[in-house]
Backbone bond lengths (Angstrom), bond angles and torsions (degrees), N, CA, C in turn:
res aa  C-N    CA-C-N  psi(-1)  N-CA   C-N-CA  omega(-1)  CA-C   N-CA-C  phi
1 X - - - 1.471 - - 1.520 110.05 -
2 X 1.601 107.48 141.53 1.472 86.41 -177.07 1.488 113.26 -125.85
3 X 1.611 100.23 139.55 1.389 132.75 -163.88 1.729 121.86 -45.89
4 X 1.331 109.46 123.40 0.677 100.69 -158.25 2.069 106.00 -109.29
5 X 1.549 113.22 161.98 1.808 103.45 175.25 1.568 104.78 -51.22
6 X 1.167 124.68 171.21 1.185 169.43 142.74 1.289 117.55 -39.43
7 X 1.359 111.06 -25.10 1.430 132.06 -179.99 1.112 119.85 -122.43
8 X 1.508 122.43 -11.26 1.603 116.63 -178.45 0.794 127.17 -44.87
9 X 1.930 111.44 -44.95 1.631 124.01 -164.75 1.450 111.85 -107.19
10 X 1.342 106.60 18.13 1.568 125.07 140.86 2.012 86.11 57.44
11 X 1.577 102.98 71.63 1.517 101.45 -175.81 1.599 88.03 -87.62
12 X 1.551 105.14 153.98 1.620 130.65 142.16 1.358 110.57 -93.69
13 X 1.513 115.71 147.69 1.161 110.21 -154.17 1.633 85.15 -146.76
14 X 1.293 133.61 147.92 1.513 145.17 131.43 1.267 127.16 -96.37
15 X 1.525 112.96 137.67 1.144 107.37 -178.21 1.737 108.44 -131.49
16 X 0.795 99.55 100.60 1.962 126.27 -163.88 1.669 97.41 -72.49
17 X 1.077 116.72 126.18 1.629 112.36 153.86 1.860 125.77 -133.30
18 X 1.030 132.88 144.34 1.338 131.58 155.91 1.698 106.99 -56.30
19 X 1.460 122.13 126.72 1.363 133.46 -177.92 1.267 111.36 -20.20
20 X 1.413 152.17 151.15 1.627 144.51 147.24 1.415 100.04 69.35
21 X 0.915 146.63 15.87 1.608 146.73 179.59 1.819 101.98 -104.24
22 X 1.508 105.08 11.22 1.273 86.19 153.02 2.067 120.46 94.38
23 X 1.358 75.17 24.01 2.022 93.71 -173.11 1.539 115.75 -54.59
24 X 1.381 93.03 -57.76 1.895 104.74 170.58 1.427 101.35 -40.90
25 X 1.011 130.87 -77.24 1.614 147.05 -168.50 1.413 100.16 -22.11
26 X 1.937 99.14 -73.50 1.493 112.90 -168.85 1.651 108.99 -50.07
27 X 1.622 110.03 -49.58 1.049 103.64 -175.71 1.855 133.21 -53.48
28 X 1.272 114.89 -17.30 1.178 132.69 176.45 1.856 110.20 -71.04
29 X 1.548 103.79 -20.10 1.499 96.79 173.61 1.189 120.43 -114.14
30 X 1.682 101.75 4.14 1.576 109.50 153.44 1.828 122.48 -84.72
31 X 1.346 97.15 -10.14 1.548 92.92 -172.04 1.465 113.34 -62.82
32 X 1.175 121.78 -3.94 1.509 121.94 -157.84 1.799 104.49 -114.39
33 X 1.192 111.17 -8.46 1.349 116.96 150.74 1.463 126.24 -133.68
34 X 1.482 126.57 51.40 1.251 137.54 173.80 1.760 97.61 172.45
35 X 1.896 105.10 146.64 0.989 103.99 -168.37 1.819 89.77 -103.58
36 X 1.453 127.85 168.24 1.318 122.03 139.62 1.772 139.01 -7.39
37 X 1.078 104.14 75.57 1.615 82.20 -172.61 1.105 142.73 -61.78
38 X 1.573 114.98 -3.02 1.104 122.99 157.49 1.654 111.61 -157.30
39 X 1.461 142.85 -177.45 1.423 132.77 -170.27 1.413 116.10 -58.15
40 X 1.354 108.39 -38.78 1.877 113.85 171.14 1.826 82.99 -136.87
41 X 1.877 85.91 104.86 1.713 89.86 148.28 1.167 134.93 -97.13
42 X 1.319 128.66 113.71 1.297 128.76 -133.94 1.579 94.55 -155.92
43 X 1.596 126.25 122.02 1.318 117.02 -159.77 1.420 88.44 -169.67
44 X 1.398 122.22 108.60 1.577 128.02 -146.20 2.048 79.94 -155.75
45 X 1.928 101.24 146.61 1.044 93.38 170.87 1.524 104.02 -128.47
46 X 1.584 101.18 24.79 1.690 96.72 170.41 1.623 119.02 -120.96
47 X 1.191 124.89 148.03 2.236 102.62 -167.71 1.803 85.05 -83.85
48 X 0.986 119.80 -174.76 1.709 150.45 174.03 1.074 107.92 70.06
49 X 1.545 112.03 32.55 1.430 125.05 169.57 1.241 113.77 62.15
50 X 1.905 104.03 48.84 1.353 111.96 -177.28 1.880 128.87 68.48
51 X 1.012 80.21 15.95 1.909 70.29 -169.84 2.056 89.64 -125.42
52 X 0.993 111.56 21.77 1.474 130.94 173.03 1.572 109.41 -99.70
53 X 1.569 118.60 151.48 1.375 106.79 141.34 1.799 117.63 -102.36
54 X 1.206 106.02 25.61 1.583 111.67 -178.37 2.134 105.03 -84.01
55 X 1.904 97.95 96.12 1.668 96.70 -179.02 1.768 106.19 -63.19
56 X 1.635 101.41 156.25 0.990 102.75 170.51 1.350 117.42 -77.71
57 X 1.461 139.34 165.32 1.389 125.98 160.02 1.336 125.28 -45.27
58 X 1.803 117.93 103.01 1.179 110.78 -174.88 1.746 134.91 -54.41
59 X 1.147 106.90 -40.65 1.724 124.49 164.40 1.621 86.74 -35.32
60 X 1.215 144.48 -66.41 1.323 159.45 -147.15 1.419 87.93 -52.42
61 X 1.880 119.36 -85.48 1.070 121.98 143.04 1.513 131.97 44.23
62 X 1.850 86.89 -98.92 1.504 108.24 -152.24 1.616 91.31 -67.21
63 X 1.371 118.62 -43.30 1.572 118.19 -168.56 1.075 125.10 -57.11
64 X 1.893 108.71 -15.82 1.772 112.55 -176.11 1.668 83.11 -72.61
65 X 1.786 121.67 -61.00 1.385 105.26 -153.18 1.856 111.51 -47.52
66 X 1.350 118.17 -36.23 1.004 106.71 -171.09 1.940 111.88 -61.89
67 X 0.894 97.50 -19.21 2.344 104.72 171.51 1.087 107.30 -59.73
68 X 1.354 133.21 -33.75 1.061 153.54 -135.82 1.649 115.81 -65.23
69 X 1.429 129.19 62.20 1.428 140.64 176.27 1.504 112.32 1.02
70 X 1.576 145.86 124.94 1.249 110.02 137.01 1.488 146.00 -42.77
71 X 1.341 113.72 142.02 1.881 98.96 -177.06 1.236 124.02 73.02
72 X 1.423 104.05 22.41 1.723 106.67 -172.62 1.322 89.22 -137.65
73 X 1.611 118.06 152.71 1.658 134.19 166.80 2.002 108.29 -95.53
74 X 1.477 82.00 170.97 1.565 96.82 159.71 1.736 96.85 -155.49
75 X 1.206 91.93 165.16 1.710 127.71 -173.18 1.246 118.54 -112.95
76 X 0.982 126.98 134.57 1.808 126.65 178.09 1.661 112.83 170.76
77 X 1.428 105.24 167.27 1.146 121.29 172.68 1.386 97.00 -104.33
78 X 1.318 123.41 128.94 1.469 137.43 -174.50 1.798 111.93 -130.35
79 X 0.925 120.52 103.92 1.713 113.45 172.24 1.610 89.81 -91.03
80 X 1.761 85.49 150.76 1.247 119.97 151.91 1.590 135.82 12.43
81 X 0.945 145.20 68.39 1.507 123.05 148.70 1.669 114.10 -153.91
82 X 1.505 107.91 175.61 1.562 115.43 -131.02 1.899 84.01 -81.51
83 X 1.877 105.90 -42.85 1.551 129.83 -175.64 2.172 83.38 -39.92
84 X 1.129 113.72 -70.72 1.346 106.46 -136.28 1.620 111.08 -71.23
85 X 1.656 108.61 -39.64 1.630 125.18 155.14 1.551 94.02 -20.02
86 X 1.824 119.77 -62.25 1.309 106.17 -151.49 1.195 133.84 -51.57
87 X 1.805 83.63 -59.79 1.516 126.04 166.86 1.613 87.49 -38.55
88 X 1.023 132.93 -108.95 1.567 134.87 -157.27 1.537 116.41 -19.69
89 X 1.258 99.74 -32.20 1.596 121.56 -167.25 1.801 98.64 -71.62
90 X 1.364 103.05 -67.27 1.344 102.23 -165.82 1.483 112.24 -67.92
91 X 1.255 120.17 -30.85 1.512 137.36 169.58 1.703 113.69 -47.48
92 X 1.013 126.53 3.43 1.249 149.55 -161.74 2.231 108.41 29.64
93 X 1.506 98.17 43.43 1.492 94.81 -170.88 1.548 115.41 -95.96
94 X 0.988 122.20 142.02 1.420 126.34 -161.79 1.630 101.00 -89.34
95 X 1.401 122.69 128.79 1.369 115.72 -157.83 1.817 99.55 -140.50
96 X 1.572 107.43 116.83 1.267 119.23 169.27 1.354 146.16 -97.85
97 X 1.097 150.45 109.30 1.593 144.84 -140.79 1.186 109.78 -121.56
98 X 1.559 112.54 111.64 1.052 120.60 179.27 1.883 119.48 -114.82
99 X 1.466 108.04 135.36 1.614 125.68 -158.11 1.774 90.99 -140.43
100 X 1.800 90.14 158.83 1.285 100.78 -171.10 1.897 92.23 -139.32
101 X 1.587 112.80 -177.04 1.313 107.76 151.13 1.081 110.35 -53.08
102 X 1.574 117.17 159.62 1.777 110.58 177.07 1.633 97.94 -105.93
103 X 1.349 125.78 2.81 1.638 120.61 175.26 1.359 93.77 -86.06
104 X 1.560 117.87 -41.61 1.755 108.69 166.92 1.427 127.89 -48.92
105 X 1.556 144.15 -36.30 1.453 166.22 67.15 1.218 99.42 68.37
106 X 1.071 88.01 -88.56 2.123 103.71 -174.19 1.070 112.33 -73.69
107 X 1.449 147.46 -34.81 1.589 135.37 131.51 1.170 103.41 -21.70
108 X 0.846 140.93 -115.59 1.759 167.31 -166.24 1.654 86.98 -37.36
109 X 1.397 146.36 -25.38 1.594 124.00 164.79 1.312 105.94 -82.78
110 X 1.358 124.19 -29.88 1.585 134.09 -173.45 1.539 109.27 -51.91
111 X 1.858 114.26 -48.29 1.439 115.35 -161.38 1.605 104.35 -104.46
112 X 1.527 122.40 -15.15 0.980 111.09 143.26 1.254 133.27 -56.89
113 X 1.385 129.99 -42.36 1.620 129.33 173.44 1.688 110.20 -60.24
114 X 1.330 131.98 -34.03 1.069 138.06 -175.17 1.668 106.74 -101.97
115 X 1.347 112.10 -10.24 1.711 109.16 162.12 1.550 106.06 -112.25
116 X 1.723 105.35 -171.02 1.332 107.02 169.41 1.254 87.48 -139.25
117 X 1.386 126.03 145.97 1.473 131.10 165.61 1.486 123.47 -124.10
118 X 1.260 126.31 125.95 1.270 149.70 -162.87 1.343 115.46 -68.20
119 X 1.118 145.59 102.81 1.703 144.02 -174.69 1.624 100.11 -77.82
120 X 1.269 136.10 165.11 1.330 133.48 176.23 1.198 118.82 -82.05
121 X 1.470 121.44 -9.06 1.463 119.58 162.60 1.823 122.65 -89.22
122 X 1.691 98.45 13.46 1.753 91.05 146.32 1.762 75.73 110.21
123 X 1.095 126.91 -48.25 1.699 128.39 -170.66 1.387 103.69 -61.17
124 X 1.279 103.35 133.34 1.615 132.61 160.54 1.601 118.46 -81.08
125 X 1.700 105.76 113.14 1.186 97.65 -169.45 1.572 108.00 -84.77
126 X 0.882 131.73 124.77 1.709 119.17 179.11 0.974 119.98 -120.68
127 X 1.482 145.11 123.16 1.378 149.54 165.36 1.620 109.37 -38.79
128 X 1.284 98.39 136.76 1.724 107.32 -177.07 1.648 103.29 -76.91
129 X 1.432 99.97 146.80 1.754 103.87 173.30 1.257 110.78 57.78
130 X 1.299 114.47 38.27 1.309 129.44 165.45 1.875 115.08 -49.85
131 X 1.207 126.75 -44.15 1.431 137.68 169.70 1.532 108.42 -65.65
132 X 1.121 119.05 -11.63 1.883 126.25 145.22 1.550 115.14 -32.61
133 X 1.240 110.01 -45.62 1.469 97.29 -148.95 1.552 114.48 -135.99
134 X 1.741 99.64 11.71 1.264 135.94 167.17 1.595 120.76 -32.79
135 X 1.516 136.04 84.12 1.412 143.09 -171.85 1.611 109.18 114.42
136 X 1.339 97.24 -4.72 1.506 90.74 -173.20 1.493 112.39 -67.22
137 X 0.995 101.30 156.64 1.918 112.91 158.85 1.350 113.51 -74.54
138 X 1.395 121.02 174.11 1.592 98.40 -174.26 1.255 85.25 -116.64
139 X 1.589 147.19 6.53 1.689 107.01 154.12 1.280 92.02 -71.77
140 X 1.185 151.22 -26.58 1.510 142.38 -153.60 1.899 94.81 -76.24
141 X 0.880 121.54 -19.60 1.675 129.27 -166.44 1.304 93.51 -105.85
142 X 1.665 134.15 -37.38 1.697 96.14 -174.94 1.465 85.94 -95.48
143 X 1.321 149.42 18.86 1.064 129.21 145.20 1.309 140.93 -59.15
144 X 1.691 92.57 -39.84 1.590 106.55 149.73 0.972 117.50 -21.24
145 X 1.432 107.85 -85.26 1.864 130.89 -174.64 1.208 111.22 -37.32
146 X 1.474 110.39 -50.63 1.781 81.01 170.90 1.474 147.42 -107.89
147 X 1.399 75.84 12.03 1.907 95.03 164.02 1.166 117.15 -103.97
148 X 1.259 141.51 -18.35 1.503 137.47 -168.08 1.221 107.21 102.85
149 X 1.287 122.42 132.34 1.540 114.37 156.18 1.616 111.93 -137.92
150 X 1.284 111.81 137.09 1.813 125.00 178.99 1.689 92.16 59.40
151 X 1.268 97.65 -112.85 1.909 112.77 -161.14 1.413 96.71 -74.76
152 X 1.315 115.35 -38.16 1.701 125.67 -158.73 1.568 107.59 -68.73
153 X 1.703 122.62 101.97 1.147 91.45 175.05 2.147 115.87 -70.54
154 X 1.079 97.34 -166.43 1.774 109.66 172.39 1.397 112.08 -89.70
155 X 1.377 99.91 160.50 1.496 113.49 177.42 1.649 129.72 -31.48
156 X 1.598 107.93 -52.61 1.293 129.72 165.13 1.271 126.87 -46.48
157 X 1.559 112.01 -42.31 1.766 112.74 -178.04 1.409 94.84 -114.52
158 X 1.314 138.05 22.52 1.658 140.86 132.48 1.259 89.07 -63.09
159 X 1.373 119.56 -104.82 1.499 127.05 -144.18 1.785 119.65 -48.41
160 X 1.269 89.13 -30.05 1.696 94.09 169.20 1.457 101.55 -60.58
161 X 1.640 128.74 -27.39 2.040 120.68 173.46 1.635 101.27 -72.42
162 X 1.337 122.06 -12.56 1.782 105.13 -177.11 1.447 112.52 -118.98
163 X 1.464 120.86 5.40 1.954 116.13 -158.78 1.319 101.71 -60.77
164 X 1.414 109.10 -40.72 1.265 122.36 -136.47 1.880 106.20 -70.71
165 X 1.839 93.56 -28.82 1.143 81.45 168.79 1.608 142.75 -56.72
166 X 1.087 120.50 -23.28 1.667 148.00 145.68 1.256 110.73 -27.24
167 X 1.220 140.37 -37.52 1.152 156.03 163.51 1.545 124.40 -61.55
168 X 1.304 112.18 -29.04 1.820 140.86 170.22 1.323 98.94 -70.60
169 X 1.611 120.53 79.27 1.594 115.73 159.63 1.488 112.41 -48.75
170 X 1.276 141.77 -4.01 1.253 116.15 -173.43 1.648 103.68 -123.23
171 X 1.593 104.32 14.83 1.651 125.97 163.80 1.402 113.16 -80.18
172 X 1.493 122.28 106.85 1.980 106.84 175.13 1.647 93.06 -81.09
173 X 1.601 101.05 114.25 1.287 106.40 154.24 1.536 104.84 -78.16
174 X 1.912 107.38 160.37 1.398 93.45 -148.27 2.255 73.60 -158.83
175 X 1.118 109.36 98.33 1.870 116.57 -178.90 1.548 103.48 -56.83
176 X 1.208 136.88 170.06 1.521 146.68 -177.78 1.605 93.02 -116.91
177 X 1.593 121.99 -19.40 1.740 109.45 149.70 1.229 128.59 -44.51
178 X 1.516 118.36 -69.26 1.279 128.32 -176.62 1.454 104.60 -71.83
179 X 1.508 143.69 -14.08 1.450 129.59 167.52 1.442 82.81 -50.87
180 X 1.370 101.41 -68.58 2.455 102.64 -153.15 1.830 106.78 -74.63
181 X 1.295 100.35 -6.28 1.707 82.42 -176.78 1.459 86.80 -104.69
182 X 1.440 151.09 -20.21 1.505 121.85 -131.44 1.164 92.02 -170.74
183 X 1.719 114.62 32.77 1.947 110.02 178.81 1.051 109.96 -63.13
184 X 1.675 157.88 -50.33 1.115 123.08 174.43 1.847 139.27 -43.74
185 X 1.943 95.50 -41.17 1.426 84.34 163.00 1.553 136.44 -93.27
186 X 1.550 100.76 18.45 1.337 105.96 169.92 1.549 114.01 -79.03
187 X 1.107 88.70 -47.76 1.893 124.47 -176.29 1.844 105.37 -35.03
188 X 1.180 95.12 -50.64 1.789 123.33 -165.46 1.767 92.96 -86.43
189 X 1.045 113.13 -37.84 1.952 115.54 171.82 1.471 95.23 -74.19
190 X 0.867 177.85 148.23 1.700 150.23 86.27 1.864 73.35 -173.95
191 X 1.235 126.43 -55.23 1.336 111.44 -179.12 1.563 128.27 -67.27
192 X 1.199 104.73 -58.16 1.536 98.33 156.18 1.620 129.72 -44.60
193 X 1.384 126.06 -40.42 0.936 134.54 157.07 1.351 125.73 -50.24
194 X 1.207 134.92 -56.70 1.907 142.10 167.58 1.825 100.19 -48.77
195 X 1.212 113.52 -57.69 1.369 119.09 172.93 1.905 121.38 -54.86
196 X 1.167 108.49 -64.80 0.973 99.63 169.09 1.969 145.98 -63.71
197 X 1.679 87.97 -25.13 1.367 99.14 -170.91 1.557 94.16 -77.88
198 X 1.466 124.42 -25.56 1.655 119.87 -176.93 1.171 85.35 -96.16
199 X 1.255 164.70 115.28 1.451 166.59 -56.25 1.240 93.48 41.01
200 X 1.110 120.02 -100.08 1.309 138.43 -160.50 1.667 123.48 -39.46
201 X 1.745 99.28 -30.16 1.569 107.93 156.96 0.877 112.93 -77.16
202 X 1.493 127.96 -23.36 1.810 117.61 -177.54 1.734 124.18 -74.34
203 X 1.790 86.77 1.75 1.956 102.03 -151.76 1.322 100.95 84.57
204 X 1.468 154.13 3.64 1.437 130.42 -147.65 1.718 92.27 -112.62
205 X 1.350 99.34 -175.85 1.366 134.84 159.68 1.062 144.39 -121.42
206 X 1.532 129.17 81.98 2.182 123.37 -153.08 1.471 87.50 -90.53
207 X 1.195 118.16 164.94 1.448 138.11 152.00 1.948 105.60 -130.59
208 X 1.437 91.71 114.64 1.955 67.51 163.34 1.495 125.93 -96.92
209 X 1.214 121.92 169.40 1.248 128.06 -156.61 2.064 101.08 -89.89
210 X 1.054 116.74 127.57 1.723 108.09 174.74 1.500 122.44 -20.23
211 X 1.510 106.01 -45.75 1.207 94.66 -155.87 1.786 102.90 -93.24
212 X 1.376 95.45 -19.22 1.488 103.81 -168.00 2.046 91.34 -58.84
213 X 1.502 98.30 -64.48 1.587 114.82 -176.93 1.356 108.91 -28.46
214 X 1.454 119.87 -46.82 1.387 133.62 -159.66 1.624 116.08 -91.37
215 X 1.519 111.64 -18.43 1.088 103.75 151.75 1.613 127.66 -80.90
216 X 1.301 98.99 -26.15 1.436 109.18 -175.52 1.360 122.88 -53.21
217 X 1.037 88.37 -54.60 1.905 115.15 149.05 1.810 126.54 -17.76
218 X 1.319 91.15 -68.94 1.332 116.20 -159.17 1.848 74.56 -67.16
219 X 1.200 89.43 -75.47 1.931 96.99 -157.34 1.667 109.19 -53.51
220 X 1.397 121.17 15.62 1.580 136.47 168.73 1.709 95.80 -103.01
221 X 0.847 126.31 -18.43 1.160 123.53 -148.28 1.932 86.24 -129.62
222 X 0.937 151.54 -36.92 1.317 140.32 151.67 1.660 106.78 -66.92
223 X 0.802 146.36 14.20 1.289 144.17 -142.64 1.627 92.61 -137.54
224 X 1.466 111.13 -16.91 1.629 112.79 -150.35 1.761 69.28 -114.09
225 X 0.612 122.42 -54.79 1.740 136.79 -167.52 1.009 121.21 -31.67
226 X 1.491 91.93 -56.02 1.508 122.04 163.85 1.342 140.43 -75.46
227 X 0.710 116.43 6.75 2.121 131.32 -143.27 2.054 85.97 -160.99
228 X 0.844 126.09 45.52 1.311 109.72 175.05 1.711 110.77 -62.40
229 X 1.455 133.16 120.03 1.351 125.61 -156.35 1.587 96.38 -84.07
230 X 1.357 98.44 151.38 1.887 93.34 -168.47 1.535 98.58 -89.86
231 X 0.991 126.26 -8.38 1.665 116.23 171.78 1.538 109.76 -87.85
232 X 1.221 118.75 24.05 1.621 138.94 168.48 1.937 94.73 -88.36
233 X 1.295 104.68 89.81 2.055 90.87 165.71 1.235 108.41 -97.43
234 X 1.288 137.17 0.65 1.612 103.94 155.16 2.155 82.01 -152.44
235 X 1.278 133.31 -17.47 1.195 114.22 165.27 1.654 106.12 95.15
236 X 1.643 99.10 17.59 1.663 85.09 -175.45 1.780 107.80 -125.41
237 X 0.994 114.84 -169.86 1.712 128.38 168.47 1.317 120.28 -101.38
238 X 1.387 95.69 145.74 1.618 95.79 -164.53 1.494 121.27 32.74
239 X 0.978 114.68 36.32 1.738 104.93 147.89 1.466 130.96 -83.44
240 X 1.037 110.57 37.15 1.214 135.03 159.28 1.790 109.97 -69.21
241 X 1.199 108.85 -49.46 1.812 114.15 174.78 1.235 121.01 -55.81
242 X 1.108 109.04 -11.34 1.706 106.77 -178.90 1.690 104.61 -91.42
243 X 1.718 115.63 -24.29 1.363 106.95 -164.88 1.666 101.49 -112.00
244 X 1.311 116.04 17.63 1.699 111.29 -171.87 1.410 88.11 -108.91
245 X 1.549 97.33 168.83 1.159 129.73 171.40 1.893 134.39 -159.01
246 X 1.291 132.63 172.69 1.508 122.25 -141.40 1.680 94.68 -66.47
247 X 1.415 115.40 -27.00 1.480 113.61 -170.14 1.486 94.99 -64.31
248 X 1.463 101.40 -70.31 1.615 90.62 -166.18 1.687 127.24 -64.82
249 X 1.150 94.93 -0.26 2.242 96.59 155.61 1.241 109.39 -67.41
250 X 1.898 109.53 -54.97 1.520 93.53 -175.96 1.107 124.07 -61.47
251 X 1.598 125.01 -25.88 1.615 116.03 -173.88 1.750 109.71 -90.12
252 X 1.602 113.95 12.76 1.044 102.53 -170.40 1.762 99.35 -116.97
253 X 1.614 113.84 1.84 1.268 123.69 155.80 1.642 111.32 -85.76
254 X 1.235 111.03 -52.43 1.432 91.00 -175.41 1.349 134.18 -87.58
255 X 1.685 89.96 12.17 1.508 102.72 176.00 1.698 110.49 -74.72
256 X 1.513 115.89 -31.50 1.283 147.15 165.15 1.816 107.98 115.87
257 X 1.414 90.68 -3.42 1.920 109.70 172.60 2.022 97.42 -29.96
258 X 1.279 122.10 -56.49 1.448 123.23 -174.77 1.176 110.66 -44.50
259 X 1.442 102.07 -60.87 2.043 105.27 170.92 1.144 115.62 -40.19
260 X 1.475 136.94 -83.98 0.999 137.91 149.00 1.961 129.33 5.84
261 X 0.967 84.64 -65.42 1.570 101.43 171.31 1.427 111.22 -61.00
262 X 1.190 112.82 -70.56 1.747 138.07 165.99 1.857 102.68 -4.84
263 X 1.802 93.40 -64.84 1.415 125.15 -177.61 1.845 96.88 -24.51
264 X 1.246 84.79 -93.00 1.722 112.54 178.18 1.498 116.54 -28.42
265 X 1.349 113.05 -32.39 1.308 120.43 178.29 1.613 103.23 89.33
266 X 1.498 119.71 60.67 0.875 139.74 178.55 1.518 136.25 -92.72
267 X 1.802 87.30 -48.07 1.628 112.17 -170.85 1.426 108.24 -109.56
């Protein structure tokens, strides 16, 4: 059969993440088979910029997918439900899920709430209810994170709004490990995957060709090089060990955060 671009079948693509798991990143190895779908694609189904469990109006929702460009992506934090799987499903959009450790999570929510970080289009990303957590210490702040604090729930009854996606065989879940430990063979998963899974909505069958794949690759992988995402603060795995300590194990067992974690194949 013969092989076809990356672009022929003009895929739409989503690319879903759990908060701090690393979206910017992923998105850099989607750029090379989907363009922007619009100036800020941005397609989130929780308000406070995701770090809420307050859903947006789904009807709201369903009407962006129908905008929805050929050959163009969107970005967002999306929880859970069976309505939106569908919608995505029947929409023929190719949909990726991206998860991290969750002790990595609450690090990485901790120094965001106590930093602000700059996107390259000039916007300040800022954690909502920032005057929440005002004098705190920062074990006292990723403690927050994984217990809940005021409006914010905790880590545990977040991720219980996104598991399920994991459950969506025709979802490439896709770790923020293997982006930083194993980008080439992530790179080569997430591409074959966008390609093939919109095949597969068309009825079709792509194969790509070695060399085509292998450049594709490469130029995902200069692309990352280049584009270092600024919500990257040091760009590694499990660095979470350098900033924990015995308190926050215990509150991160009896928070039931370990279970959770455990799940994933974490602990």
């Amino acid at each position: 059969m013969k092989s076809l671009s990356p672009r022929v079948l003009e895929q739409r693509v989503y690319l879903n993440s759990f908060p701090k798991s690393g979206t910017h990143l992923a998105e850099l190895f989607v750029r090379l088979t989907a363009a922007p779908a619009t100036e800020r694609p941005w397609l989130g189904s929780f308000n406070d910029n995701a770090w809420s469990d307050d859903w947006v109006e789904l009807d709201i929702f369903e009407s962006r997918l129908d905008e929805w460009p050929a050959g163009g992506y969107f970005k967002g934090h999306c929880g859970y439900s069976p309505d939106i799987a569908e919608w995505l499903w029947n929409r023929d959009i190719v949909t990726l899920f991206v998860y991290r450790n969750l002790r990595d999570v609450v690090i990485s929510q901790a120094h965001h709430i106590m930093n602000d970080e700059q996107a390259e289009d000039g916007d300040i990303m800022k954690h909502p209810g920032k005057h929440l957590f005002r004098g705190m210490s920062f074990e006292d702040v990723v403690t927050a994170c994984i217990c809940g604090h005021a409006e914010y729930p905790g880590i545990v009854a977040r991720w219980q709004l996104y598991r399920q996606w994991l459950d969506e065989k025709w979802v490439l879940p896709v770790r923020f490990e293997d982006m930083i430990n194993d980008a080439r063979a992530t790179g080569s998963r997430i591409l074959r995957y966008v390609t093939g899974q919109t095949a597969a909505f068309y009825g079709q069958h792509v194969r790509l060709e070695r060399e085509i794949h292998d450049e594709l690759v490469d130029a995902q992988l200069a692309l990352i090089e280049q584009h270092r995402p600024v919500t990257f603060r040091r760009g590694v795995a499990d660095g979470w060990r350098d900033e924990w300590s015995a308190m926050l194990d215990q509150v991160w067992h009896m928070s039931g955060a370990f279970r959770a974690n455990k799940e994933l194949g974490y602990e």
